[in-house]
C-alpha positions, 0 to 999 in steps of 0.5 A: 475679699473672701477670696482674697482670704482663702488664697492667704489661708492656702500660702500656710498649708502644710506649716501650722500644724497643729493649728489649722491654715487660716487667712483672714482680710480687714476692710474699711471703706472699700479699702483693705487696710490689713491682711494676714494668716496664720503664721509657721508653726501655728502662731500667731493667728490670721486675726492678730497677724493682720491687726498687727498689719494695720497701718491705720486704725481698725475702729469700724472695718468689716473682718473677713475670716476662712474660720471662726475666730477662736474663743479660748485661751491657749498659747495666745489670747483668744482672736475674738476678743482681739477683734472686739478690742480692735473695734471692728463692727462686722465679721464675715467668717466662712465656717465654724470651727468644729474644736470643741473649745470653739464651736460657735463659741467665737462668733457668740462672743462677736455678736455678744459684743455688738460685732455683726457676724455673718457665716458661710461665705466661702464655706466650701473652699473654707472646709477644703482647705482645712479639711485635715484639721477639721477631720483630726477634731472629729476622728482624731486621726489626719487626712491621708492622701494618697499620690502615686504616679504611674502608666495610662494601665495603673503602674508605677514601675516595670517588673525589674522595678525601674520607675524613675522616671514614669512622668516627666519634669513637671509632674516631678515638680508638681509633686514636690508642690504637694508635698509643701502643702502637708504636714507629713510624708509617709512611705514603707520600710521597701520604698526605703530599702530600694530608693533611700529617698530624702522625702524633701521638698526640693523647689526653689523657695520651698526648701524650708517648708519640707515636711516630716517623715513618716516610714512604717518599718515593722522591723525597724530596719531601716539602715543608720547609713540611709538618708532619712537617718541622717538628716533626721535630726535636721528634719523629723523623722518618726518610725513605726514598728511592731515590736522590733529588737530593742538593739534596733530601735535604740541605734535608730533613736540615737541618729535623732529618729522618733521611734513609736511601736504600735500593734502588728497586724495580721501578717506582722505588719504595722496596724495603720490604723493604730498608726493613724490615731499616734499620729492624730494625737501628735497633732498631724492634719494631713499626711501624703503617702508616697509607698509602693503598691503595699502600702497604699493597699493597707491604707485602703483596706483600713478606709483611711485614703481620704484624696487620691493624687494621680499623675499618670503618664502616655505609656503602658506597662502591662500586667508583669509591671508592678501595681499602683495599688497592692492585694485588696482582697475584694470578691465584690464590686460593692465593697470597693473604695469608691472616689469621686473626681474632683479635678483634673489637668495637664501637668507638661505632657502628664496628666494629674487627677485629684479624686476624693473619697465617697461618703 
């Protein structure tokens, strides 16, 4: 039944925040007699979605919840309490949730109530899932995932710069998969300048769910003409510059785009790490970067890439090619970013590596 649960907290990735992704299944007599998760945009939660599904009464069930039920009053009353009033008597949460106006304060409230609570089922899974959630409460700033697509050699497009297309069909549209399950993408103002991309998600079914843009143009440069520009007032588009001309940024909030300046770093650029903690307080969990080799480089040296997404292709493209990963500056081995695999498998004739950051 956990499993059942944790499968309907995935189906909402990428569309809850700044609420985290959670499933939740209600059982009575071996019998599941509601299901939910939490809804598009947050609302309503996994708990109130699958009492509101209930075609029988609750009175008695056993509630098996991705996390902890919440115990404040926000835009919706608190779950723990609509669970009381259900009459449910035992609920199996996976793990606690770390927001401070929670924190085991849901379940205290169950057990307080006379519901029996029993934690850590799925646990791992639970933390997997809303690992951008619970890293934005602890860090204030989301999970950034970094995913390119290159040759066997780390390369994502020839000398010239021609990438399309280093992998084929399925990675393509694997990769549109994964930009579904974030609540951002993120590219730099060259990614923008070269390849005008939309940034949406463009597989059937999924069209509604594409995610908002992010781009780092410390000139603000980006033309009104670009594709981003213009469908920014249909989905979001934040910009981030470094104290750009005025002139620049006003056209550029005239066509619907959010404009934010943040500091420059070093070579005028925009301070990522400035860039991560705007977007933290704006509620983001977890943001895809999709850059060139620059832009994965400053995320990397600012410690900020937390997921590795690697599809990688049987071809080589040799040292004059362009690099997956930009300067790094690094004279020593120990001072390397160091991930660790965490699976891999064969998309068509492509093979895609998801490696997660080391402690």
């Amino acid at each position: 039944m956990m499993r059942a649960a944790l499968a309907l907290a995935r189906r909402s990735l990428g569309r809850t925040w700044p609420n985290p992704a959670v499933g939740c299944v209600i059982v009575r007599d071996g019998r599941v007699i509601g299901r939910g998760r939490t809804r598009d945009g947050g609302r309503p939660h996994a708990e109130t979605d699958a009492l509101a599904s209930a075609r029988e009464s609750v009175a008695g069930a056993t509630v098996y919840v991705t996390l902890e039920p919440c115990a404040h009053h926000g835009k919706t009353p608190p779950c723990a309490d609509a669970l009381i009033a259900a009459g449910v008597t035992r609920v199996v949460s996976a793990v606690e949730d770390p927001d401070p106006r929670v924190k085991g304060q849901g379940h205290a409230r169950l057990k307080a109530a006379g519901v029996a609570v029993e934690i850590g089922e799925g646990a791992a899974e639970a933390a997997e899932i809303n690992a951008g959630f619970f890293l934005r409460v602890r860090e204030g700033r989301p999970l950034f995932h970094l995913k390119f697509a290159s040759s066997l050699d780390g390369r994502i497009a020839t000398a010239s710069g021609e990438s399309k297309w280093i992998t084929g069909d399925a990675a393509r549209a694997d990769g549109h998969r994964l930009r579904s399950i974030h609540d951002a993408i993120l590219v730099g103002a060259g990614t923008v300048a070269a390849d005008d991309p939309e940034l949406t998600c463009r597989l059937p079914g999924l069209d509604a769910y594409s995610p908002d843009r992010i781009v780092l143009d410390s000139k603000a440069a980006m033309l009104v003409t670009s594709k981003l520009a213009t469908t920014a007032r249909t989905t979001r588009v934040l910009l981030f510059h470094a104290g750009a001309p005025a002139a620049r940024t006003e056209l550029l909030r005239e066509k619907g785009i959010d404009v934010i300046e943040v500091p420059a770093h070093g070579d005028t650029r925009v301070d990522v790490a400035a860039a991560a903690k705007v977007l933290g307080g704006l509620g983001y969990a977890s943001v895809l970067i999709e850059g060139g080799g620059r832009i994965a480089a400053a995320f990397l040296r600012a410690g900020l890439v937390d997921r590795i997404s690697s599809y990688r292709a049987g071809l080589v493209l040799g040292e004059d090619s362009r690099s997956a990963v930009g300067p790094l500056a690094l004279d020593r081995l120990d001072f390397a970013p160091r991930f660790k695999l965490a699976s891999r498998r064969a998309v068509g004739a492509d093979t895609l590596e998801t490696w997660h950051r080391q402690a």
